[in-house]
C-alpha positions in Angstrom: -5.3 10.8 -6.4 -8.7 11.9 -6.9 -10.2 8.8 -5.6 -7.8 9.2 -3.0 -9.4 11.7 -1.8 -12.6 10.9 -2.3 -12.5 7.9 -0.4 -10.0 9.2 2.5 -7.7 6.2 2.1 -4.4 4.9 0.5 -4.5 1.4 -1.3 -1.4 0.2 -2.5 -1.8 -1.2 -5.9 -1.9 -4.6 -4.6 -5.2 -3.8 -3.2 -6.6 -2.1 -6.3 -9.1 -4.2 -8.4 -9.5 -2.9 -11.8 -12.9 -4.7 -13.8 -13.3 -2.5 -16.2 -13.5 -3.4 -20.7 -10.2 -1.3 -21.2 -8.1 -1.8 -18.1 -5.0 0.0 -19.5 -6.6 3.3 -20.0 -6.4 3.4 -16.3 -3.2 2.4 -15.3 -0.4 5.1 -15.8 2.4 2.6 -15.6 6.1 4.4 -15.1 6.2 6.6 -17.5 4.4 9.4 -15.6 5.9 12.2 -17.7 4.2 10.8 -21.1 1.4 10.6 -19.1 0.8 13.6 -17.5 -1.3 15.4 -19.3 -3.3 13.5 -21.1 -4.2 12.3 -17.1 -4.0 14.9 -15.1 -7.5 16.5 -14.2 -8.6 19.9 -11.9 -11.6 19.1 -9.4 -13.5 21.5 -7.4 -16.1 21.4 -5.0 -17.5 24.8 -3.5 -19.9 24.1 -0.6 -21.7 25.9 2.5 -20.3 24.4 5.1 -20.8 20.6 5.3 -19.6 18.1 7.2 -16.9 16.3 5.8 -18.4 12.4 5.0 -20.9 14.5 3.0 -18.6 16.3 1.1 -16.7 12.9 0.0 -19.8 11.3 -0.8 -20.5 14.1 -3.7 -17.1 13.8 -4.8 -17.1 9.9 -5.3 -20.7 10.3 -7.1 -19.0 13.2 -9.1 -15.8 11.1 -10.5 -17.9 8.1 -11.2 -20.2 10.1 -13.5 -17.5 12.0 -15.2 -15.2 8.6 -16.1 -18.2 6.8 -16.5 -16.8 3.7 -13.8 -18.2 2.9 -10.4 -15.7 2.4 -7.9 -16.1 1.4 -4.2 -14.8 0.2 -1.0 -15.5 -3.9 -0.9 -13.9 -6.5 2.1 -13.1 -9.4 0.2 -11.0 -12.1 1.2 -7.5 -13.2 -0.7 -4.1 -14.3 -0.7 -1.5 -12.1 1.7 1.8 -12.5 2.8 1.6 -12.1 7.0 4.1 -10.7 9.1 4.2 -11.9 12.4 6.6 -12.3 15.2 7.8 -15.0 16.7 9.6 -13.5 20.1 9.3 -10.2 21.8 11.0 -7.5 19.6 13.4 -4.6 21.5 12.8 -1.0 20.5 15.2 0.7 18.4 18.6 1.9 19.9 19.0 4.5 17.0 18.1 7.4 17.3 18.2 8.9 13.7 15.3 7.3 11.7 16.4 6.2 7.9 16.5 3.1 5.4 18.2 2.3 2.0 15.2 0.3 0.6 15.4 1.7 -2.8 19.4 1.7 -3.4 19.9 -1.6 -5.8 22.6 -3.6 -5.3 22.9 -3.2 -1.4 21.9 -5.3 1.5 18.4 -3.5 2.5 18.2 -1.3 6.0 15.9 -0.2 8.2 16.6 1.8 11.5 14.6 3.2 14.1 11.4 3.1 12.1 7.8 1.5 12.2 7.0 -1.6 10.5 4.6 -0.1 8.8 7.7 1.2 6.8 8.6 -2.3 6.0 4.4 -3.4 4.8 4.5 0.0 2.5 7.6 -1.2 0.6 6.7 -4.7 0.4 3.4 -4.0 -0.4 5.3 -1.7 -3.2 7.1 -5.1 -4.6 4.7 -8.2 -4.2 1.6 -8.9 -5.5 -0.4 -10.2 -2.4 -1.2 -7.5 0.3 1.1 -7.7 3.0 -0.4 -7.5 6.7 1.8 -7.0 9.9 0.1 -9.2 12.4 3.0 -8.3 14.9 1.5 -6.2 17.0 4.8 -4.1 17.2 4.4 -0.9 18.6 7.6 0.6 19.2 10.3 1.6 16.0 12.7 -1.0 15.4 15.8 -2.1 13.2 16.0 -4.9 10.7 18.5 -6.1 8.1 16.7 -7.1 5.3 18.5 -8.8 1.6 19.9 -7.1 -1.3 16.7 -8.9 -3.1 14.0 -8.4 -1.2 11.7 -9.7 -4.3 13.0 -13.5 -3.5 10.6 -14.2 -0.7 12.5 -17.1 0.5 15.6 -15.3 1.4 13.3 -12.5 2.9 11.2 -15.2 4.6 14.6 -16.3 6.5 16.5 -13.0 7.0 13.4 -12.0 8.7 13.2 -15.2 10.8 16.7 -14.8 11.6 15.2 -11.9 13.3 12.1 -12.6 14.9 9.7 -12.4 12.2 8.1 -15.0 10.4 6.4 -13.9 6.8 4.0 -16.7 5.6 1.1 -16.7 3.4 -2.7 -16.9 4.2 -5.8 -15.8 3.2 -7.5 -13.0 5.1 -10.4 -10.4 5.2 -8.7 -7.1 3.2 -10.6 -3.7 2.3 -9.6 -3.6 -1.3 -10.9 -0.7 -3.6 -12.9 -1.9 -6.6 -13.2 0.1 -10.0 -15.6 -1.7 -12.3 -17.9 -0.3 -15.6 
């Protein structure tokens, strides 16, 4: 979370590149409350006023000197899984915004919401980088398969509704911690 704010943006871990000799002393895994401690840190950063960029710029010099890593922003290009649509998409009739993504067992839902809903949670599941290449705008439905981890019965309940997934390498900002 520190780098988080440091570098004013949210990777999802699909877009995190670890380099480092001892890779698992950085990854907390799902077993945050065995965890917590030992990783949980206290930053602070009294200035005059300054503007803003500034103030991130000390902060990323100050975590990379205290954990001894060097991390940055780098565009590189790799595997992704594309969303794009294949006919014009109607708004959403609903008008109460809500999705059962993370019930098991159930065919998956998604009303009156953005895609970007959709690219967060897949980007959550898959190990390529998803990218919505729609150029949807508006909040819309979609009925999506109990197992949204099989990517050919995603690929076709999305195609069934105007969306084609497909994979192909593009141009990604990816966040790079290396020793």
């Amino acid at each position: 979370r520190l780098y988080k704010q440091a570098y004013h943006a949210y990777f999802p871990s699909n877009r995190i590149f670890i380099k480092v000799k001892n890779p698992a002393s950085l990854k907390i895994g799902n077993n945050w409350d065995s965890v917590k401690y030992k990783n949980a840190y206290c930053y602070e950063l009294i200035t005059s006023p300054t503007p803003i960029q500034k103030i991130r710029k000390h902060m990323q010099y100050d975590l990379d000197s205290f954990f001894g890593y060097k991390a940055f922003l780098e565009k590189k290009e790799i595997q992704c899984w594309i969303l794009k649509n294949e006919k014009p998409f109607s708004p959403s009739n609903d008008v109460k915004p809500k999705n059962n993504f993370y019930k098991n067992g159930e065919i998956k839902t998604m009303k009156d919401q953005p895609l970007s809903v959709l690219v967060e949670y897949l980007n959550s599941i898959y190990q390529h980088p998803v990218i919505n290449e729609t150029n949807i705008k508006h909040n819309v439905d979609l009925t999506l398969p109990k197992d949204v981890s099989n990517i050919r019965s995603l690929k076709a309940s999305l195609k069934r509704q105007g969306i084609k997934l497909y994979s192909s390498k593009r141009q990604v900002t990816c966040f790079m911690i290396s020793d």
